[in-house]
N, C-alpha and C positions, 0 to 999 in steps of 0.2 A: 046446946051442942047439936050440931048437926049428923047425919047418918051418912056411914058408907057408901051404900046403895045408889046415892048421887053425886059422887064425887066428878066431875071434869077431868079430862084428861091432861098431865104437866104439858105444857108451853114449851114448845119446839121452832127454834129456830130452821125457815128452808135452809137448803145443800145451796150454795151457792157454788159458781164457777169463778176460779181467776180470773182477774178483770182480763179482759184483753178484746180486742175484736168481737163484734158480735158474728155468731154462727150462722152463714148464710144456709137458705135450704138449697137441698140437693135440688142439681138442676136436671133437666130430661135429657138422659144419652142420646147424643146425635148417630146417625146413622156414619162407620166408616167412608172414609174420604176415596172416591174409584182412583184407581192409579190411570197413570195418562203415560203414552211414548214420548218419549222424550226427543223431539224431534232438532235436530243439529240446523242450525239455523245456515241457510246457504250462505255462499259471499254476495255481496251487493255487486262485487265489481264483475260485471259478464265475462273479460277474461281471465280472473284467475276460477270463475266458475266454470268454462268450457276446459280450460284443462287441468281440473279437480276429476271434471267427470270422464274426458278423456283419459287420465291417468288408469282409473278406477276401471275402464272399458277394459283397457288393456290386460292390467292384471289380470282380471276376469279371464279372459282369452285368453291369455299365454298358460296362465293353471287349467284349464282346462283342457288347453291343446299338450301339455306336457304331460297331465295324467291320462289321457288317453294316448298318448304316442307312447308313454311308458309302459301301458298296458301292451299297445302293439308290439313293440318290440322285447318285453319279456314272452309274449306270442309265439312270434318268429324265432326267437335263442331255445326256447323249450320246444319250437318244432322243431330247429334243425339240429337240435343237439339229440332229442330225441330218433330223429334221424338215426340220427350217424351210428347213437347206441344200437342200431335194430339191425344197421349193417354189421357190424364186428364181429367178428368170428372168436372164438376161445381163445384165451392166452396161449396155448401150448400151442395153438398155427402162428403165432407172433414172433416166440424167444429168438429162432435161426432167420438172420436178413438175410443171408446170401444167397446169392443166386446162383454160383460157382463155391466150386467147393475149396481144399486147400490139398497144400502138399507139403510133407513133414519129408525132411530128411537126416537118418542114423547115419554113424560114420561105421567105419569098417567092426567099432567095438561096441554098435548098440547102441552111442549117443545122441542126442538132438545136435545138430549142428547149425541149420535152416530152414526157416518155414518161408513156403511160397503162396500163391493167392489170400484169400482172407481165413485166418484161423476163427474156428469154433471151438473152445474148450467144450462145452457140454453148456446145459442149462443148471442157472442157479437161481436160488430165489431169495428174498432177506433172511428167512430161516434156514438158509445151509450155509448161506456168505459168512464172511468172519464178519462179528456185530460191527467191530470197529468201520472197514469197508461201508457199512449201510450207511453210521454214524457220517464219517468220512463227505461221502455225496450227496446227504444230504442238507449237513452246515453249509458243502461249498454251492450248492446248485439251487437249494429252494428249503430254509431254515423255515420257512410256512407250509411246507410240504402237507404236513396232517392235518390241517384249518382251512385250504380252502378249499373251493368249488371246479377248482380248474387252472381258474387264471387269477392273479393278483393284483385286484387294484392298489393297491399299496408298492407293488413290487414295480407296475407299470408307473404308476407318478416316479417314482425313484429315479427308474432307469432313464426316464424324459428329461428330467430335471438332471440328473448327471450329462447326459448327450448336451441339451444345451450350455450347461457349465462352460464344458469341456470344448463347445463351438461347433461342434455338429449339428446335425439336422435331429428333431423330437425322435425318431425311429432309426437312426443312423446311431450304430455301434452297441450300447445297451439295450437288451429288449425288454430284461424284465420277466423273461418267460419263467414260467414255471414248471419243473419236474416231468409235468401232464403235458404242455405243451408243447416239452423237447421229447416226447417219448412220441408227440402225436406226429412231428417233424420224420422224427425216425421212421415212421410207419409211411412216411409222404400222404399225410391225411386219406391213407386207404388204395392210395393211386400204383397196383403192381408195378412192377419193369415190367415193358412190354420192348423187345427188340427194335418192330416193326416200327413203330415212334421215335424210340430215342436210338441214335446210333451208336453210343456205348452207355455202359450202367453211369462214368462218371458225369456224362450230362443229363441222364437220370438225375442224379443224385444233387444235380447245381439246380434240377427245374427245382427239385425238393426242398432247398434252400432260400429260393428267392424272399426277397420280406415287404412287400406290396403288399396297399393296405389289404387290398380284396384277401391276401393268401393272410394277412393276419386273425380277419375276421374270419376267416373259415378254418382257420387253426385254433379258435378262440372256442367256436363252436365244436370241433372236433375233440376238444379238449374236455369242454364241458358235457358231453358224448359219453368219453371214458370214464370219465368221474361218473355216471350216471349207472354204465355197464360193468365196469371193473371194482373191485375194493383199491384200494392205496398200495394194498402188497403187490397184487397183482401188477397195473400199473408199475411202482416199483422193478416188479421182477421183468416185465418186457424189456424195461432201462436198460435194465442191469447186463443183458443179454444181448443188448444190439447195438448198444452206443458203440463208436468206433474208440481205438486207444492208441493208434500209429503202429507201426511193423507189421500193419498185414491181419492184428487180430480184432474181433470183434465181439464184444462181449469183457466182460471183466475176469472170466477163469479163463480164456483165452491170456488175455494183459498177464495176468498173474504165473502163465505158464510159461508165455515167450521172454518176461522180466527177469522176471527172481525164482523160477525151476518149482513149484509150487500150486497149489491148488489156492483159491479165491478164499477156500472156509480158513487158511491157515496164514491168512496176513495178520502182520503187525502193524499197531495204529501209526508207523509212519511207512511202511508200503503202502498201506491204504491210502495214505494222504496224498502217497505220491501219484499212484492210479488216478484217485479223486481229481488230482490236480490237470491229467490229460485231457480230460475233457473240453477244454477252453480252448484248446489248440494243442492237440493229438502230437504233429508232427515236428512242432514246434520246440514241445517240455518233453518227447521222447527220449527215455534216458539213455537208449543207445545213440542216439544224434549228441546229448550234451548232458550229461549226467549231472555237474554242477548247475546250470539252469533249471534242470529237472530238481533235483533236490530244495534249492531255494524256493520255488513253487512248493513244495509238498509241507516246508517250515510254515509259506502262509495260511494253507489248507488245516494245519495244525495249529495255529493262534485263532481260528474259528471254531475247530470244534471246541478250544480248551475256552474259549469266550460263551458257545453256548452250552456249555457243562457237560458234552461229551467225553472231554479228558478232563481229570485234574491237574492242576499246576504241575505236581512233582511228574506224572505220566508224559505230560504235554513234555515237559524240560529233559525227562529222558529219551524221548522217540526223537527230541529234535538232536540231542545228543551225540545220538546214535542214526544217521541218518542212513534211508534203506541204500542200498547196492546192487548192482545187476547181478545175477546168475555165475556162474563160469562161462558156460556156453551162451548164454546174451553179451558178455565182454568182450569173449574173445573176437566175435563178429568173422570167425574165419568163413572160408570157404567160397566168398559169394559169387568169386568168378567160377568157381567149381561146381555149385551149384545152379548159376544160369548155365554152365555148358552141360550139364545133369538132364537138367529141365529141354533142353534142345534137344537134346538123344533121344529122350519117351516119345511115342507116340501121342500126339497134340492132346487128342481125348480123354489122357489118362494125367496130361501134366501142366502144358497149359491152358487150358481147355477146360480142365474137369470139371464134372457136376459132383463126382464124388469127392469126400473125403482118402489122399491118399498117400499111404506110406512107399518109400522108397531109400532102401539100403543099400548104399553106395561104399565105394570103396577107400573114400578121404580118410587121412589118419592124421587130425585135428592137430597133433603135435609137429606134425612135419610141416604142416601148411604153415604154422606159426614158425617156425625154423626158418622157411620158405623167405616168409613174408617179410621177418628180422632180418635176414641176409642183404633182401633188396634194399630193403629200409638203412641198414648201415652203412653199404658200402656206396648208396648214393650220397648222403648224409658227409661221409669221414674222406672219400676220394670223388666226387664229381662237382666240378665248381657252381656255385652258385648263377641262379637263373637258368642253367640247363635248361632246355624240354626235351630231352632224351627222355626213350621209356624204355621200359624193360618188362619181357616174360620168362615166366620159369616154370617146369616141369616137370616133376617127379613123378617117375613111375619103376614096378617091378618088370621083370623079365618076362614078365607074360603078357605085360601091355596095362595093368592095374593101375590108374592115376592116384598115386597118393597125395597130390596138393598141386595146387596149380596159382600162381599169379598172374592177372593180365595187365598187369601197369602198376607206377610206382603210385599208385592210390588204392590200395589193398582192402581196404573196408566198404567196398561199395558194392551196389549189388544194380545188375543190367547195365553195366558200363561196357564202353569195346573191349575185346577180350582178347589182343594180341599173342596171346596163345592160342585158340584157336579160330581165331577172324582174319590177324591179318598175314597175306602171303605176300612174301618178301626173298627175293635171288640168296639162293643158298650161301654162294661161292665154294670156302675150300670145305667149309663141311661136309659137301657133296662126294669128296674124293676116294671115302674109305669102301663108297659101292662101287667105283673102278676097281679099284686092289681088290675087293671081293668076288669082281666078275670073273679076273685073271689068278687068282688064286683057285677057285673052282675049277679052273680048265686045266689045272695039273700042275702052275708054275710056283715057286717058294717065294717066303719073304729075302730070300739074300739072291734071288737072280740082280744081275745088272741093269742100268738101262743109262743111258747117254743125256746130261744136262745139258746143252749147245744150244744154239742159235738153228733156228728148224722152224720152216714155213710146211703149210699145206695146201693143197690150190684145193680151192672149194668151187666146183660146178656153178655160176652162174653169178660168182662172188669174188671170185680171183683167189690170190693165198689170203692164207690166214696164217699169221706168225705170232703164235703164243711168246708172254715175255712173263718173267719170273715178277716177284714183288718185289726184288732188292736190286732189279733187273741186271743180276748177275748171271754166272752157270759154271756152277760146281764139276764140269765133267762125269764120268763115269762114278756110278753110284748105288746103291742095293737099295731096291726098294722101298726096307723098312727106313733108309734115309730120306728118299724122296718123301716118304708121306710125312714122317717126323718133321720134316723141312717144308713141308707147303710147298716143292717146288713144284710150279705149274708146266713146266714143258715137257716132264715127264709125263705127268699125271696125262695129256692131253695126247701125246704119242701111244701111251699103255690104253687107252680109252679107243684108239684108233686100229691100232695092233687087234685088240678081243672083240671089236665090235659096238659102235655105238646101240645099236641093238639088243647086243647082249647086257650093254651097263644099263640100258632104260629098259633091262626086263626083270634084270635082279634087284633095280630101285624100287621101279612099280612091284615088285613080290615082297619087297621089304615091307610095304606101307604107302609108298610117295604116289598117292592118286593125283594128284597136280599134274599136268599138262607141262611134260622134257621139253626141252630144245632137242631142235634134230640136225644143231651141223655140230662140229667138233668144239665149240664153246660149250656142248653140255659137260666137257669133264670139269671146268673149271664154275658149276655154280651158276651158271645162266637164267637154269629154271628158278619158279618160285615154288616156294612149300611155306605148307606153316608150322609153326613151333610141335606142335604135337607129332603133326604126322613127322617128323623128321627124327624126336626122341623116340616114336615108338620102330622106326625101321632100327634105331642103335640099339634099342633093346630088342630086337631081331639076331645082331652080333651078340650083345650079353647071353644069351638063352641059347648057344650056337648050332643059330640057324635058320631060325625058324620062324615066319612072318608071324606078325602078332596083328591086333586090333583093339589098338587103345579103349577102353571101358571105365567108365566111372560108377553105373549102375548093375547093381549087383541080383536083386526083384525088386518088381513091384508088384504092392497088397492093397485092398482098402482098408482104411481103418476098421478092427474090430475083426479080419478073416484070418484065418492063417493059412489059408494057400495061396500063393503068388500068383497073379495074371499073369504076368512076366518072368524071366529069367534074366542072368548074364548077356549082356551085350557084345561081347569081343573077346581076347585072350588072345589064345596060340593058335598058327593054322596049319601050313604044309610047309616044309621044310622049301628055303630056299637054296642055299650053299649047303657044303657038306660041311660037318662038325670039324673036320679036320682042317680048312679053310676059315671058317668061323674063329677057330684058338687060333692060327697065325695071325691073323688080322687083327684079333687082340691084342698079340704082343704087339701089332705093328703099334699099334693107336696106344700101347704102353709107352713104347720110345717117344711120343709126341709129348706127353707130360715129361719125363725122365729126361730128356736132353733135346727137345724139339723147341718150338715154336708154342706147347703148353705148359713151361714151364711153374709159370703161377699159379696152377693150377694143383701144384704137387698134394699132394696128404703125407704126413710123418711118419702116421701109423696103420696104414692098409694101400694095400696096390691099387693103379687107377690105370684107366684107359679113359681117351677121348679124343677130341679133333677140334681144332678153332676153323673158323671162316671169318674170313672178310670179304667184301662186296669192291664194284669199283664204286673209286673215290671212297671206300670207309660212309656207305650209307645205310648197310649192314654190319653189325659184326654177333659171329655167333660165338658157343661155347658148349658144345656135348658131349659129356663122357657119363662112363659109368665105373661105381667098385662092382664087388661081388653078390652086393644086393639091392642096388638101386640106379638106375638110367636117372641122370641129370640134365634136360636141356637147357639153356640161356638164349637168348636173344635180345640182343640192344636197339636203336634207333630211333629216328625220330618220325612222327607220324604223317609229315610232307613228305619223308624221303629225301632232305636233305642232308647232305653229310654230317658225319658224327666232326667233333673236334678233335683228331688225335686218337680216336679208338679203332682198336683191333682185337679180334677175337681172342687172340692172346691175352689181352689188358683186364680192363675192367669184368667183361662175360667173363673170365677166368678164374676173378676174382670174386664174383657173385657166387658162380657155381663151386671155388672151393668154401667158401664160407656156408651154402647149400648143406655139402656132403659133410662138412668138419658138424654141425649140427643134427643132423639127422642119424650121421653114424655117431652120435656123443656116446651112446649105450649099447653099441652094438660092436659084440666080437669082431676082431677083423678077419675074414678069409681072406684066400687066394681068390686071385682072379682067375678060367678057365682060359688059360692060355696056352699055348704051346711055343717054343721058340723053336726057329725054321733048320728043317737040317740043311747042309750044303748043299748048292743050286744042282738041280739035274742038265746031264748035258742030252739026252734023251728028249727027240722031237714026236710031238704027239703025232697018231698015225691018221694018214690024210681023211679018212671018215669020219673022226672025230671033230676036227677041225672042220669038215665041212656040216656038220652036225652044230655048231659052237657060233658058223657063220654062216646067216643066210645071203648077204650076198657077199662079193668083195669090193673093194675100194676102187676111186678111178688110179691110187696111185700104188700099185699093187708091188710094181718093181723096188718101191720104197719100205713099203711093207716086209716084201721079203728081206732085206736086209736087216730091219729093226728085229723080225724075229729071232735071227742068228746071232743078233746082242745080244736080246734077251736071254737065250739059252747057253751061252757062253759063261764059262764059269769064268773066277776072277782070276 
């Protein structure tokens, strides 16, 4: 038995590995591989090689010349817009354009009736306008108003691409402009009115207009200027203040006062829309020019705001609903001939002229003009045949000479048109006659003296006779006065004119009123001279008021806006008595019998007494119609503006018929009085005593012997 001690160790088989492949040894890591450029192999063929590289030149160049020229020219926009910022003055020297101020005129009770040069309401700004108004102009005018820089590239591709749609030229018709741009237009890119340059503001105002590139690019720059110097409100508020809106105002509280009677903060979103809407063309969508055009505009203006969420649907569908309306006093459009003959009267300085802002309180009574204006308007309309060019003026006035309404043609709504009531002079004829009968009633003789209708020549000094003929070329025989004048007949009237003194009848005409330049042979009894519409109602209301010359007045003061004491006063009224009161009331009744049973028959009134006088011209190329009640002188005048003959009109006729339709409207609410008449006692047979008489006539006649005999008719009772 052997010992532990030596035993061997048990028999172990080696680990072997799965067969497979034998295990190569690691081999020595190579150094990384250097990266190389990878170079683009050129083309073999030379020319598509010369202009590979040609290509490659260009690019090069034209990027290089584009970001440098880019640079330069954002350079020069940031210097000259820079510029322009360093010129500008404060918003508040900006809000007022004008350069003339305006003229507001009240009617006799305080109310607006017409404004003349350019109105300013006052300055507003987007925080006192009504929001809608801001909304309003700025959907219709530049919905990117608050994003950009000045000017819209987006706005400008637009408007190009619409012009040539549309076949215009890229800058022809849409501009594109934006808000900034039209407000920099308004400003004329900084450029004052200077007189000496332009010879009125409105060729100012076209230089300001032009659209050459050069003026675009300096309105681009100008633009981008304001954006640099102004906020957005600001801007905004110059707009808002200067843009034009048609009728003379400037500004939007101007628009908003001479439209719809109102303040700018107190529009409704389709006033707004409709203002908004002016802008494109002022004179065009002015709703006193065409109210339905205007309004259909203000419906588009409103499917914009209601599109950029301005209005809501239901908002949008009521304001169109309910579309805005003019004023009272923007509808009625009265007065414009009253007012251009307003405006004539003031001193230039203070009316057409002004630098100030100025009030002037006149005497128009806005309801009578409309009366007035209705009268012409019907009885052209219901009695004068179609195509006429007859026109017509009319004139109301009080007994002091106070014009309460005046028409100067059958086109009543216009304003600086000829004004045939006070422009045009035209041969009275028998209108003239009732200042012969006033000359010889004055000298002592009654309305029922006699005087002889006959066949009766006068030899005129260097002219032969003169043989006045009646209209009906008949003759009545022996007759009292108040006949002859009731009757138009002319061989009286022309004998009695000769008898007192031609003299005397063209001193008590001219003391009536009639400043127009008489005839001086014996055709002045019968209407020879010319006068015009006014002057002739204001001598009848010399008879109304008995006696006493007046001086027609429309202008009551004038103030500037904001003072309360008058620069001015009244312009005319009553002066010095011409005839005596007593002369005055026969003369009345005379010219009462001419409506009552004369030659005015159509003229009658139902319910108040009337006095007045027709004329007709020869050939009928005048015809007039004057009278008056107890409280208002009514003149008429017809014809046509060549001075050719009317068709069949006489002062009796148609003027008869304006002027009763006149009075029946004006007197609708007014009590009737008496007329201040007197009717004539029996004729005196009492010859005025020779001092008097020579006192009455500065000289005598060549036909003195004829003379004398016509007096001892006269004074011959019947």
């Amino acid at each position: 038995m052997s010992g532990n001690g030596n035993k061997r160790p048990p028999l172990v088989a080696d680990k072997r590995r799965a067969a497979g492949p034998a295990r190569k040894p690691a081999a020595a890591k190579k150094p990384a591989a250097k990266k190389t450029r990878r170079v683009r192999a050129r083309p073999s063929n030379p020319i598509l090689r010369f202009m590979t590289g040609t290509l490659g030149f260009l690019t090069r160049l034209i990027w290089g010349v584009a970001w440098r020229g880019a640079l330069a020219v954002a350079l020069v926009v940031g210097g000259g817009a820079a510029y322009f910022a360093a010129q500008l003055p404060p918003v508040s020297e900006l809000v007022d354009a004008r350069s003339r101020g305006s003229v507001t005129m009240l009617d006799r009770h305080g109310e607006v009736f017409a404004w003349r040069g350019e109105q300013f309401g006052g300055k507003i700004t987007p925080d006192t306008a009504s929001p809608h108004l801001v909304n309003a102009v700025v959907a219709t005018e530049d919905k990117r108003f608050y994003r950009h820089f000045g000017i819209s590239p987006r706005g400008i591709a637009s408007a190009i691409r619409i012009n040539m749609r549309e076949g215009r030229g890229p800058l022809s018709g849409h501009g594109g402009s934006t808000i900034t741009q039209q407000t920099a237009k308004l400003l004329c890119l900084g450029v004052p009115y200077d007189p000496t340059v332009w010879e009125t503001e409105a060729a100012y105002e076209a230089d300001c207009r032009r659209g050459s590139l050069w003026r675009k690019a300096k309105e681009a720059l100008y633009a981008i200027g304001m954006e640099m110097r102004y906020t957005k409100d600001e801007i905004l508020t110059i707009y808002l203040n200067r843009a034009y809106l048609g009728a003379g105002s400037r500004g939007f509280e101007a628009a908003a006062q001479r439209y719809f009677g109102k303040s700018a903060n107190e529009l409704t979103p389709q006033e707004s829309a409709m203002l908004a809407g002016l802008l494109v063309a002022p004179s065009r969508f002015s709703p006193t020019n065409n109210l339905k055009r205007s309004q259909e505009r203000a419906n588009m203006v409103l499917n914009l705001m209601e599109d950029q969420s301005y209005l809501t649907a239901s908002q949008a569908d009521r304001a169109r609903a309910n579309p805005a309306t003019l004023s009272s006093a923007a509808q009625a459009a009265a007065g414009g001939y009253f007012a251009d003959w307003v405006m004539e009267s003031g001193p230039e300085f203070l009316t057409r002229e002004t630098t100030e802002d100025v009030i002037l309180r006149t005497t128009l009574d806005q309801k009578m003009q409309r009366a007035a204006e209705e009268a012409v308007e019907f009885v052209f309309a219901e009695k004068v045949r179609d195509g006429s060019e007859a026109q017509a003026g009319v004139v109301v006035m009080s007994a002091d000479g106070a014009v309460r309404a005046m028409v100067g043609g059958r086109e009543t709504r216009v304003s600086g048109a000829f004004n045939r009531a006070t422009h045009a002079k035209r041969q009275t004829g028998s209108s003239f006659k009732p200042f012969i009968y006033a000359a010889a009633l004055d000298l002592g003789h009654n309305a029922n003296d006699l005087v002889v209708d006959e066949p009766w020549c006068i030899n005129v000094p260097g002219s032969g006779d003169y043989c006045p003929r009646n209209y009906d070329r008949q003759f009545k025989g022996r007759m009292t006065l108040i006949d002859a004048l009731a009757q138009s007949r002319n061989i009286p009237a022309v004998k009695i004119s000769e008898y007192v003194g031609r003299d005397i009848v063209k001193t008590v005409a001219e003391q009536f009123g009639i400043d127009s330049e008489l005839a001086v042979g014996p055709a002045l009894a019968l209407g020879s001279s010319e006068s015009t519409l006014i002057e002739m109602t204001g001598a009848y209301a010399g008879i109304l008021n008995g006696g006493s010359s007046v001086t027609p007045y429309g202008l009551i003061d004038l103030r500037l806006q904001g003072e309360s004491e008058p620069l001015m006063g009244q312009g005319g009224g009553m002066g010095e008595r011409v005839i005596s009161e007593n002369a005055a009331q026969q003369l009345t009744y005379m010219m009462s019998r001419v409506i009552q049973a004369g030659t005015g028959t159509r003229a009658r009134l139902e319910d108040r007494q009337a006095a007045g006088k027709t004329g007709t011209t020869s050939s009928a190329r005048d015809a007039w119609f004057i009278g008056f009640t107890a409280d208002y002188v009514v003149g008429v005048w017809m014809g046509n503006d060549d001075n050719t003959p009317l068709n069949e009109v006489t002062g009796g006729g148609l003027p008869a018929d304006i002027w009763r339709e006149v009075m029946v409207r004006i007197n609708a609410e007014i009590p009737a009085h008496p007329l201040p008449m007197r009717e004539p006692p029996p004729p005196a047979v009492v010859q005025a005593p020779p001092q008097q008489q020579q006192q009455y006539r500065p000289r005598r006649d060549p036909v003195e012997g004829f003379i004398n005999s016509l007096v001892n008719e006269l004074l011959r009772s019947n």
